[in-house]
Backbone as ProteinMPNN parsed JSONL, in Angstrom:
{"seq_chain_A": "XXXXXXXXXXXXXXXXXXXXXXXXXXXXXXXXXXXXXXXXXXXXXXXXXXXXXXXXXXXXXXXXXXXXXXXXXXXXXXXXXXXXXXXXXXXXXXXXXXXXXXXXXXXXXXXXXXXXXXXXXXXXXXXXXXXXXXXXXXXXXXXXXXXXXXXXXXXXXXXXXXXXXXXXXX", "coords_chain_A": {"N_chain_A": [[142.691, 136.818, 93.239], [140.608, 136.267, 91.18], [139.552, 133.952, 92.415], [138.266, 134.483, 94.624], [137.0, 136.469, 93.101], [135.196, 134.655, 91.846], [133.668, 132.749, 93.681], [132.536, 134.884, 95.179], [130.752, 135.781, 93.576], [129.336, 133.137, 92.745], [128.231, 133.888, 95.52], [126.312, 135.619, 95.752], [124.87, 135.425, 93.599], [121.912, 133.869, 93.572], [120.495, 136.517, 95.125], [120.83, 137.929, 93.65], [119.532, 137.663, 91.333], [116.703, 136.865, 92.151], [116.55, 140.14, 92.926], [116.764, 141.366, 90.362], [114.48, 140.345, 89.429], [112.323, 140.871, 91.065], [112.681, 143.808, 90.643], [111.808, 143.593, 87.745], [109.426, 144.04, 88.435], [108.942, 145.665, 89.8], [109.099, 147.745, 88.056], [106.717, 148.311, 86.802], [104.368, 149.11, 87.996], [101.601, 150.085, 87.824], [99.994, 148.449, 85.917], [99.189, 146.302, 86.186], [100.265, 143.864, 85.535], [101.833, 140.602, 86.333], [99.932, 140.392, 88.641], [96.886, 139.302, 90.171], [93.618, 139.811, 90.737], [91.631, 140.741, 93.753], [89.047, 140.163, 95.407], [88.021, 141.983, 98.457], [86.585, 142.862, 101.725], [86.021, 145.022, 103.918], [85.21, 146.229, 107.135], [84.698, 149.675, 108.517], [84.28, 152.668, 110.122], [81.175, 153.807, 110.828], [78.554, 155.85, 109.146], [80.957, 157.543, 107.458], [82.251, 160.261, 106.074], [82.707, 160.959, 102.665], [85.134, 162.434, 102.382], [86.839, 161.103, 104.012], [86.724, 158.378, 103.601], [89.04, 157.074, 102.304], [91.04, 157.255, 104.025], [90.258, 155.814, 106.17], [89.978, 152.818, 105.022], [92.881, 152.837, 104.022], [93.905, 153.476, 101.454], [95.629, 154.985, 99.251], [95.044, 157.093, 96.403], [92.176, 156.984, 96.142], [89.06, 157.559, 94.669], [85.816, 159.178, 95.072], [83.335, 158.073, 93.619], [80.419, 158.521, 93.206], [77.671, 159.364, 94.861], [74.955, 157.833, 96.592], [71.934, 157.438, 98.077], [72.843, 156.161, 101.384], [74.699, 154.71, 100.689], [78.246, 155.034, 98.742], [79.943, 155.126, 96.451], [83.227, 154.434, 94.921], [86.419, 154.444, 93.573], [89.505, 152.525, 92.679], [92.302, 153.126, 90.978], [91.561, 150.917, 88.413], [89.64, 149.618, 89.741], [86.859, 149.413, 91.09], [84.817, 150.12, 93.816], [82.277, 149.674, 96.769], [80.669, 151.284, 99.552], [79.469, 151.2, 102.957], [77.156, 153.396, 104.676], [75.929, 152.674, 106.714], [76.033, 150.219, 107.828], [78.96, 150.433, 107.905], [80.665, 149.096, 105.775], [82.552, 148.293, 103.43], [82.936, 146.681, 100.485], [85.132, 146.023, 97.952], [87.77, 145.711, 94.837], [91.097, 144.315, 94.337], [94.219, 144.738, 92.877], [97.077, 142.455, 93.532], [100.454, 141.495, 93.77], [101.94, 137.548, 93.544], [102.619, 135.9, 96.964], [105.111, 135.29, 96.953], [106.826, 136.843, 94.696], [106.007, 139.163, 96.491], [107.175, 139.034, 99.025], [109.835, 139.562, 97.901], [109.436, 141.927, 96.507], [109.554, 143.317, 98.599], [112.431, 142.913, 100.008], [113.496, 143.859, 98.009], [113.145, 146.849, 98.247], [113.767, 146.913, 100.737], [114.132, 149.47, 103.601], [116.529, 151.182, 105.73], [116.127, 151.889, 108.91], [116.334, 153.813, 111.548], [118.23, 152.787, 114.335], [117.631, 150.202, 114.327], [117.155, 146.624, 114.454], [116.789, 144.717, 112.171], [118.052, 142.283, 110.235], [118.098, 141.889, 107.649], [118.722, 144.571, 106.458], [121.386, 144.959, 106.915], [122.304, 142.727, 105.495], [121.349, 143.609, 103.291], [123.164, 145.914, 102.621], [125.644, 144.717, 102.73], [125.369, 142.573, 100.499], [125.118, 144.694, 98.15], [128.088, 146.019, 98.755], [129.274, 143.567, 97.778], [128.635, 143.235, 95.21], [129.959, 145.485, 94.236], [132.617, 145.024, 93.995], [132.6, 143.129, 92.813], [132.25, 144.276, 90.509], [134.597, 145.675, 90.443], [136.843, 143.859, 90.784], [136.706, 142.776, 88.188], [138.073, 143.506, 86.454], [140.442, 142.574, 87.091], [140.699, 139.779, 85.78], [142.561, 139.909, 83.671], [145.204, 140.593, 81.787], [146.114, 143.887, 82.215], [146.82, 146.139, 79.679], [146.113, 144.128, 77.779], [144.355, 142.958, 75.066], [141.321, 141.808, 75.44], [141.487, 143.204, 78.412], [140.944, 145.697, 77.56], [138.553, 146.038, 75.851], [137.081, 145.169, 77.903], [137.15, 147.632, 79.846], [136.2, 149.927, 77.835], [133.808, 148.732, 77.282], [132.688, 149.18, 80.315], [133.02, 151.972, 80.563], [131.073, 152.518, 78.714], [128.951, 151.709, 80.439], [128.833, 153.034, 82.16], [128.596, 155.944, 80.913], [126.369, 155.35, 80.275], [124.33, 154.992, 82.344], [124.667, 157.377, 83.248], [123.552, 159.43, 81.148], [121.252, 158.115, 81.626], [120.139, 159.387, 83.827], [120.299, 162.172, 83.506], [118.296, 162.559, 81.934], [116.013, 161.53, 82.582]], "CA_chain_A": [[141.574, 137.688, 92.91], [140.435, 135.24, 90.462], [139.25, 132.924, 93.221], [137.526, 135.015, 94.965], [135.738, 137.032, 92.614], [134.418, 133.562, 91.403], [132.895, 132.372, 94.967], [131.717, 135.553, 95.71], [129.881, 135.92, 92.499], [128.419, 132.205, 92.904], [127.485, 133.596, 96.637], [125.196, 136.665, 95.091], [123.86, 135.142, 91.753], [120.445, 133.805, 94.195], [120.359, 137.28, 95.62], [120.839, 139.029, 92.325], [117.916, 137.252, 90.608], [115.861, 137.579, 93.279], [116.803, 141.428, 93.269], [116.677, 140.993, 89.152], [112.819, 139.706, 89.277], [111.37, 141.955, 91.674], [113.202, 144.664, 89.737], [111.25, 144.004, 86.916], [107.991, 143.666, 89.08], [108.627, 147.045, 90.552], [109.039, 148.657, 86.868], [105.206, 148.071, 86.062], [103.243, 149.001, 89.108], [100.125, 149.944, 87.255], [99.48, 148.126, 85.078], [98.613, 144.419, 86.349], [101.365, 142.848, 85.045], [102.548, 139.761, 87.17], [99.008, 140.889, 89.144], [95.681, 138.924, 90.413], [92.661, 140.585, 91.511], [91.396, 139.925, 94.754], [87.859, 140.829, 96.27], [88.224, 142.554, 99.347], [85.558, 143.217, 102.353], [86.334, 145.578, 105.204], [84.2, 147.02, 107.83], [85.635, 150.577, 109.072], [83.346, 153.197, 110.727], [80.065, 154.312, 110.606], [79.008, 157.149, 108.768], [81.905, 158.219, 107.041], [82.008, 161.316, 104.7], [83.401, 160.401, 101.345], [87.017, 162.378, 102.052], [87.271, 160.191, 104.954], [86.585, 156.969, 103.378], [90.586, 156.944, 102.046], [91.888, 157.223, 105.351], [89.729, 154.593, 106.831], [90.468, 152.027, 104.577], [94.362, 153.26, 103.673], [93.93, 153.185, 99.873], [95.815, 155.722, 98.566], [94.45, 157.137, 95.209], [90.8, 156.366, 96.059], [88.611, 159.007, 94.313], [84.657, 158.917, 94.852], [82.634, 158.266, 91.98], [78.972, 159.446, 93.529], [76.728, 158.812, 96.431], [73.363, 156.96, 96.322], [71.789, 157.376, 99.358], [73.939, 155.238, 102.116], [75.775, 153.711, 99.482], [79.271, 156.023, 98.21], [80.637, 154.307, 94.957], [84.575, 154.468, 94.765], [87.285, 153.816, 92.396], [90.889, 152.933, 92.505], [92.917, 152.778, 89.7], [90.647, 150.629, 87.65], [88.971, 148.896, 90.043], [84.989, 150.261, 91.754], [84.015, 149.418, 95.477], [81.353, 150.656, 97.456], [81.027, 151.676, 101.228], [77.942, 151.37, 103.059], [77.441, 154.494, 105.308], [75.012, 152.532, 107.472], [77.061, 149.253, 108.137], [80.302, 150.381, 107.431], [80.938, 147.421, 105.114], [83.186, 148.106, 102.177], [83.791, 145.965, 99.4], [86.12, 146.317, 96.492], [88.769, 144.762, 94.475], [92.822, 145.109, 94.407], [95.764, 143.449, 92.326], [98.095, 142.463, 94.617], [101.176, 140.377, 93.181], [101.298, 136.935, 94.198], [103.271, 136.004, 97.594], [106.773, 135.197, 97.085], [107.077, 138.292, 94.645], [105.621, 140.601, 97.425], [108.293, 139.309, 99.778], [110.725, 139.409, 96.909], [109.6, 142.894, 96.198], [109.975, 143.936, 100.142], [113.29, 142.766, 100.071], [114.168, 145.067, 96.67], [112.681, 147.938, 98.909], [114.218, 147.148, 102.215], [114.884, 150.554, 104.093], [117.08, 151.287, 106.762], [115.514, 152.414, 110.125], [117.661, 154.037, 112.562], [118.135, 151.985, 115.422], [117.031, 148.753, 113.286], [118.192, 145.749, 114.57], [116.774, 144.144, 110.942], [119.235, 141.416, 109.641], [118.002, 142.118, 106.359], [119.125, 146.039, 106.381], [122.679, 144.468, 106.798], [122.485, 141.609, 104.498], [121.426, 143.941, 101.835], [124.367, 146.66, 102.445], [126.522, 143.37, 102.2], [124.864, 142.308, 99.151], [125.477, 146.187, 97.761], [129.041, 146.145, 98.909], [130.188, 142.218, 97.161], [128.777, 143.866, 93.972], [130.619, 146.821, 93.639], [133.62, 144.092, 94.406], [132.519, 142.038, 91.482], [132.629, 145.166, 89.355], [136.041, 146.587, 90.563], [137.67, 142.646, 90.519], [136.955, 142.093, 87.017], [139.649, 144.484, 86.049], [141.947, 141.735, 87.688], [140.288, 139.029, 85.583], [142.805, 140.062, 82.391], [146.113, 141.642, 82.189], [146.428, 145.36, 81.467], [146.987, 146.882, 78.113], [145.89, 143.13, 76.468], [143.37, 143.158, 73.921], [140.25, 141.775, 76.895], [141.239, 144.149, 79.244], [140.819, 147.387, 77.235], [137.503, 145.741, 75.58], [136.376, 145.718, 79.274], [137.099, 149.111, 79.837], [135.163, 150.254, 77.15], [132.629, 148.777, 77.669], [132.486, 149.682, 81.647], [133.089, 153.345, 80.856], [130.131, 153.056, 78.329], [128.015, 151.412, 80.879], [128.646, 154.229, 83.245], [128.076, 156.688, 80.871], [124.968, 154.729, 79.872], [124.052, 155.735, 83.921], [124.833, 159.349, 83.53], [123.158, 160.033, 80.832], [119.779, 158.323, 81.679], [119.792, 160.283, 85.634], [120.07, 163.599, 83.564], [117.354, 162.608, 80.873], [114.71, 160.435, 82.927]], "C_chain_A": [[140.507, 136.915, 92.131], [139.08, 134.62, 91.134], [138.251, 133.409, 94.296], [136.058, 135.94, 94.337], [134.906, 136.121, 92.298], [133.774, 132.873, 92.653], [132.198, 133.812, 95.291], [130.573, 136.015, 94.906], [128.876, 134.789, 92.409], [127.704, 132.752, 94.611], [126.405, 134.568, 96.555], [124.49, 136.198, 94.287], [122.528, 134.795, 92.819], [119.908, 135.087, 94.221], [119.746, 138.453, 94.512], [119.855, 138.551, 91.484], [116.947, 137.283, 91.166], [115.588, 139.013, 93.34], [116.227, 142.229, 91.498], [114.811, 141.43, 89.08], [112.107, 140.511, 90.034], [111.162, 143.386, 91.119], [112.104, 144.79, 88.474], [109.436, 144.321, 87.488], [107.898, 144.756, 89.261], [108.307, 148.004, 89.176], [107.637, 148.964, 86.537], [104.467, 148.106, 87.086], [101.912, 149.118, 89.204], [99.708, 149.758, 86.725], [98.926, 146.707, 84.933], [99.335, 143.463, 86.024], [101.725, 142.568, 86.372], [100.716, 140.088, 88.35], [98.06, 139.755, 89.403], [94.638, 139.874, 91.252], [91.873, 139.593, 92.596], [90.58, 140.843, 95.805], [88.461, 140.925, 97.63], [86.893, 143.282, 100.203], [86.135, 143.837, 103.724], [85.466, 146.573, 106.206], [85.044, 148.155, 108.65], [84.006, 151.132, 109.71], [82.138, 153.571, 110.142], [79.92, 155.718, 109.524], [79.941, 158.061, 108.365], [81.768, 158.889, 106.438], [83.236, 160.841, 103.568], [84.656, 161.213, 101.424], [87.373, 161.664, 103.482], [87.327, 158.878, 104.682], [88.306, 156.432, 102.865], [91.657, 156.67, 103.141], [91.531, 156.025, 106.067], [90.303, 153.522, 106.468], [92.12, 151.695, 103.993], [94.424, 152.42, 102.172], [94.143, 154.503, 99.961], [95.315, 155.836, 97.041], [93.154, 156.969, 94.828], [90.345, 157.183, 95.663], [87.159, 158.011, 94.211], [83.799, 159.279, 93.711], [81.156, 158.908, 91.971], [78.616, 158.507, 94.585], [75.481, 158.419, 95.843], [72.86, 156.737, 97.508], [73.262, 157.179, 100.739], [74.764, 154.948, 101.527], [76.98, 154.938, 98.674], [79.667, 154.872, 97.529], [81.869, 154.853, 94.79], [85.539, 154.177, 93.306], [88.856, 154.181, 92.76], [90.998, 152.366, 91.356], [91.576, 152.424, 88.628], [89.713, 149.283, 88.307], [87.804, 149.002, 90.77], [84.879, 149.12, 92.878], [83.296, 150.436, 95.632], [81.741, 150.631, 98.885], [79.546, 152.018, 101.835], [77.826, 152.127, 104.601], [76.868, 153.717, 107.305], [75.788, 150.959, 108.257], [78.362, 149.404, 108.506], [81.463, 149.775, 106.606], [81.45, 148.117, 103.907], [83.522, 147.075, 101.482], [84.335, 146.72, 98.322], [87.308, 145.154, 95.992], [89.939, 145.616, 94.136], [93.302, 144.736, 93.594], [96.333, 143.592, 93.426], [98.911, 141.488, 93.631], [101.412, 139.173, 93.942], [102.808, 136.675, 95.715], [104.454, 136.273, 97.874], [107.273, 136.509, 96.267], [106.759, 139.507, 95.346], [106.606, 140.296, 98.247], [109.304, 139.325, 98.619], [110.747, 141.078, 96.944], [109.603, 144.563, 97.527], [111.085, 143.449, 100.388], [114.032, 143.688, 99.486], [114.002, 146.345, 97.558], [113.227, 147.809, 100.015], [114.362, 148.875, 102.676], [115.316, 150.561, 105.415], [116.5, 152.396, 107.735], [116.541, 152.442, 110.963], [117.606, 153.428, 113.795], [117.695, 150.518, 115.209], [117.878, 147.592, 113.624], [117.89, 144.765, 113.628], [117.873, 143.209, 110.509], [119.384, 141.874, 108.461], [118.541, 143.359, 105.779], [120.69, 145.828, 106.042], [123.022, 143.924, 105.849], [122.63, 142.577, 103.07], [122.996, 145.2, 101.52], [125.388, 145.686, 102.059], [126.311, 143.051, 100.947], [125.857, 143.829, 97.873], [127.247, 146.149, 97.706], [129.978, 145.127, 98.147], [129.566, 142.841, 95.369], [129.612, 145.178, 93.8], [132.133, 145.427, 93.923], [134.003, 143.793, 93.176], [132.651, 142.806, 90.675], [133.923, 145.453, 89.44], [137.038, 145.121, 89.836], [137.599, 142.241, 89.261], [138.066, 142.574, 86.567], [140.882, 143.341, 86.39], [141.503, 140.43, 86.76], [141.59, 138.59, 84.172], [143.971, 140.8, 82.528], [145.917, 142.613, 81.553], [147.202, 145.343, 80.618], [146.934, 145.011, 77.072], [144.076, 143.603, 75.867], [141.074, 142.993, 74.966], [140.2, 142.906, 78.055], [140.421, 145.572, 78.836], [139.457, 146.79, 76.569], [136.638, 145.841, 76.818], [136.436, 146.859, 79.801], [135.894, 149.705, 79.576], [134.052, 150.063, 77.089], [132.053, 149.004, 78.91], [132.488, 151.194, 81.431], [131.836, 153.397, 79.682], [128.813, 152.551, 79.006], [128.188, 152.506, 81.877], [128.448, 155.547, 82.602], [126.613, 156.605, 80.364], [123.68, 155.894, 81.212], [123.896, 156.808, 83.962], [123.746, 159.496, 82.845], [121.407, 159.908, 80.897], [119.278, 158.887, 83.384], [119.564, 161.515, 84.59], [118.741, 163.705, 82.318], [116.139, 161.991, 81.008], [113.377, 161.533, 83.417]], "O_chain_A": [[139.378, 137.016, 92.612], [137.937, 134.692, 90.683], [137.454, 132.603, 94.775], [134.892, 136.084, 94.702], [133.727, 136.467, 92.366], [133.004, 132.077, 92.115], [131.066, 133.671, 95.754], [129.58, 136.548, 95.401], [127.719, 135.066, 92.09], [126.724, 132.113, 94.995], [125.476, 134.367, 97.337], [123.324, 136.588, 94.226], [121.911, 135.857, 92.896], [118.902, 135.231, 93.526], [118.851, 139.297, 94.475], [119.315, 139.441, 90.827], [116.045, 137.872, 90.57], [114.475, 139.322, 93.766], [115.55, 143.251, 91.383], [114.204, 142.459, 88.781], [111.066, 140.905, 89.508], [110.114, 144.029, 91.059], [111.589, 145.875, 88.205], [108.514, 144.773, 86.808], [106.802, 145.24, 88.977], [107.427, 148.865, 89.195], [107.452, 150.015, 85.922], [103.769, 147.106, 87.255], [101.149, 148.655, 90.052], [98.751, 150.48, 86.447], [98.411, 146.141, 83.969], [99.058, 142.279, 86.216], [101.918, 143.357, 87.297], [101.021, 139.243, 89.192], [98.439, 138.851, 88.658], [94.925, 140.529, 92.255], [91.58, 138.399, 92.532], [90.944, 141.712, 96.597], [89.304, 140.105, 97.995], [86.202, 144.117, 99.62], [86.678, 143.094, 104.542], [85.148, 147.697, 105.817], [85.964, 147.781, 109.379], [82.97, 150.473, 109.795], [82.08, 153.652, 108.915], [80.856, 156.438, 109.176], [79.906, 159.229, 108.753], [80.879, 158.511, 105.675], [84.391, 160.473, 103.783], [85.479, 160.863, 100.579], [88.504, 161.915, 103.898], [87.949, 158.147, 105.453], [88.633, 155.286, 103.176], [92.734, 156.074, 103.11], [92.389, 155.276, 106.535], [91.121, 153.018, 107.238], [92.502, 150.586, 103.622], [94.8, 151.286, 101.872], [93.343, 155.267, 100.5], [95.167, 154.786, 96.417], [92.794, 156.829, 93.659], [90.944, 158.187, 96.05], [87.038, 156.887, 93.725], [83.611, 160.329, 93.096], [80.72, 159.614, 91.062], [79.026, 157.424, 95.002], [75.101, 158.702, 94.707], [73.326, 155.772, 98.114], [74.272, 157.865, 100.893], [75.867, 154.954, 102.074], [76.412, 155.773, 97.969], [79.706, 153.753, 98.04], [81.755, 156.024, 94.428], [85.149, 153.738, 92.224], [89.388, 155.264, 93.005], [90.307, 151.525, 90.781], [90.804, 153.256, 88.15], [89.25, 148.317, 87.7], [87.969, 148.008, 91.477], [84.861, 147.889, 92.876], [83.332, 151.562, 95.134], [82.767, 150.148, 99.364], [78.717, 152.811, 101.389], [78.309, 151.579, 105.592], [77.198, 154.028, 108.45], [75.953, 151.005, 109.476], [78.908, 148.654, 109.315], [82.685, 149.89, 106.7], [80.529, 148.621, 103.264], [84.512, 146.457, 101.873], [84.004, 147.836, 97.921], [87.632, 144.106, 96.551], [90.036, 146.804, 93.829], [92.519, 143.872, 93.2], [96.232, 144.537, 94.208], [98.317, 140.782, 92.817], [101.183, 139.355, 95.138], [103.893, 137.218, 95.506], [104.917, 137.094, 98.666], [108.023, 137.283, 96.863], [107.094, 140.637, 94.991], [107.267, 141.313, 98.457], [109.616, 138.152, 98.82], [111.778, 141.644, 97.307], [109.629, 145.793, 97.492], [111.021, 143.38, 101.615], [114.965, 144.291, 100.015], [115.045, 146.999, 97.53], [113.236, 148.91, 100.565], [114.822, 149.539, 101.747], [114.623, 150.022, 106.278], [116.414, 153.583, 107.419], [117.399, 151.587, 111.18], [116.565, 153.727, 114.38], [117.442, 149.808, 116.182], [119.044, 147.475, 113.245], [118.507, 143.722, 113.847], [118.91, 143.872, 110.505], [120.474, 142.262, 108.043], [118.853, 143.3, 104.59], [121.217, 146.395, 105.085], [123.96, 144.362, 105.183], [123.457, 142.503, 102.162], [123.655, 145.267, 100.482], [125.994, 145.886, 101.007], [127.244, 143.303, 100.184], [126.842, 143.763, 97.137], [127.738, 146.254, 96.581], [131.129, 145.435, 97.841], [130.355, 142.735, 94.43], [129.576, 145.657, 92.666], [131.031, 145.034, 94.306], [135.056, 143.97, 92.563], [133.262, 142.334, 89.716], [134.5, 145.497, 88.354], [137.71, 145.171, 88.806], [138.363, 141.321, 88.968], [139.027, 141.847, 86.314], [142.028, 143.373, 85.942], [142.321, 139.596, 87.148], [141.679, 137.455, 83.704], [143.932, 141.708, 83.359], [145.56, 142.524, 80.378], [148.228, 144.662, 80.626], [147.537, 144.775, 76.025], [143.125, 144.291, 76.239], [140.108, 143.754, 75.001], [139.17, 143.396, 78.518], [139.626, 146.257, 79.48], [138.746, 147.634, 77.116], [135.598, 146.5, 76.811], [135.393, 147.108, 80.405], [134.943, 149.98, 80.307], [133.209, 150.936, 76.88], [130.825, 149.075, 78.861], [131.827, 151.768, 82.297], [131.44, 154.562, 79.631], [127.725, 152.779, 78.478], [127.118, 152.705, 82.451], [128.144, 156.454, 83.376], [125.869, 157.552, 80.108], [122.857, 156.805, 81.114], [123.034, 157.343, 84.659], [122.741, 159.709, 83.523], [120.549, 160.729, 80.57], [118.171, 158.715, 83.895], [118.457, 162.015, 84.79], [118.325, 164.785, 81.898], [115.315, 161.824, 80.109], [112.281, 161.07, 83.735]]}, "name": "protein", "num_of_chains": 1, "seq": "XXXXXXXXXXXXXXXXXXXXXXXXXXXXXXXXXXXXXXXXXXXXXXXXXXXXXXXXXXXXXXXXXXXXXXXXXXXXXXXXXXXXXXXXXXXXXXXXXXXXXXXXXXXXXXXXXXXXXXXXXXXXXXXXXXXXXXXXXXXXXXXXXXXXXXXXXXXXXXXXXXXXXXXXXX"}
């Protein structure tokens, strides 16, 4: 048990910091942390009416700030574009985080699609499945009723009621 939990724990630790780091990336989504801003120019249709301009461009959260002739003035979050009725020419600016944490943090998010022949959908149920492993196998790490074992206990049954009690209080 030993021998295994110790290879299968060196074959997650990448996975789990990886999973770790995006983790914290995902915690802070509005607030720019880990973030760069990054002008943005997109030409959609003509003549749009300002509750259409959200759909065009697929910015959720866009709220119009006023019109000026041709010109509709925007705002997400905390960042102002315009949209030019007569062109169709939007600019504005985004955060986006930078590459490897956006695939990092589309990995943390994977979801399973039915009929998905995804590798990654797998990998991560695998992933999912050698941790709950690594939790159950420590129990074998120590004999029962010594002084380590029951310290691991305790502290596993207060990390699970750690769990409970922040689902019924979040």
């Amino acid at each position: 048990m030993r021998s295994l939990h110790r290879d299968i724990g060196f074959f997650v630790i990448g996975l789990t910091v990886i999973y770790s780091l995006s983790g914290i990336v995902l915690m802070y989504p509005g607030t720019g942390v880990f973030k760069h801003e990054t002008r943005i120019e997109k030409t959609v249709s003509r003549n749009l009416k300002a509750d259409k301009l959200s759909r065009a461009l697929r910015i959720k959260g866009l709220k119009v700030v006023r019109e000026e002739g041709e010109i509709i003035h925007f705002k997400i979050n905390a960042h102002h574009g315009t949209y030019n009725k007569t062109t169709g020419n939007a600019v504005y600016s985004s955060e986006k985080v930078p590459f490897v944490l956006a695939k990092f943090n589309k990995l943390h998010k994977a979801k399973y699609k039915a009929n998905s022949k995804e590798v990654v959908h797998w990998f991560v149920t695998v992933f999912g499945v050698l941790l709950i492993f690594l939790a159950i196998s420590s129990f074998w790490m120590f004999k029962p009723g010594s002084k380590f074992f029951k310290r691991g206990l305790y502290i596993s049954i207060a990390g699970g009621l750690g769990a409970v009690i922040l689902m019924f209080f979040r």
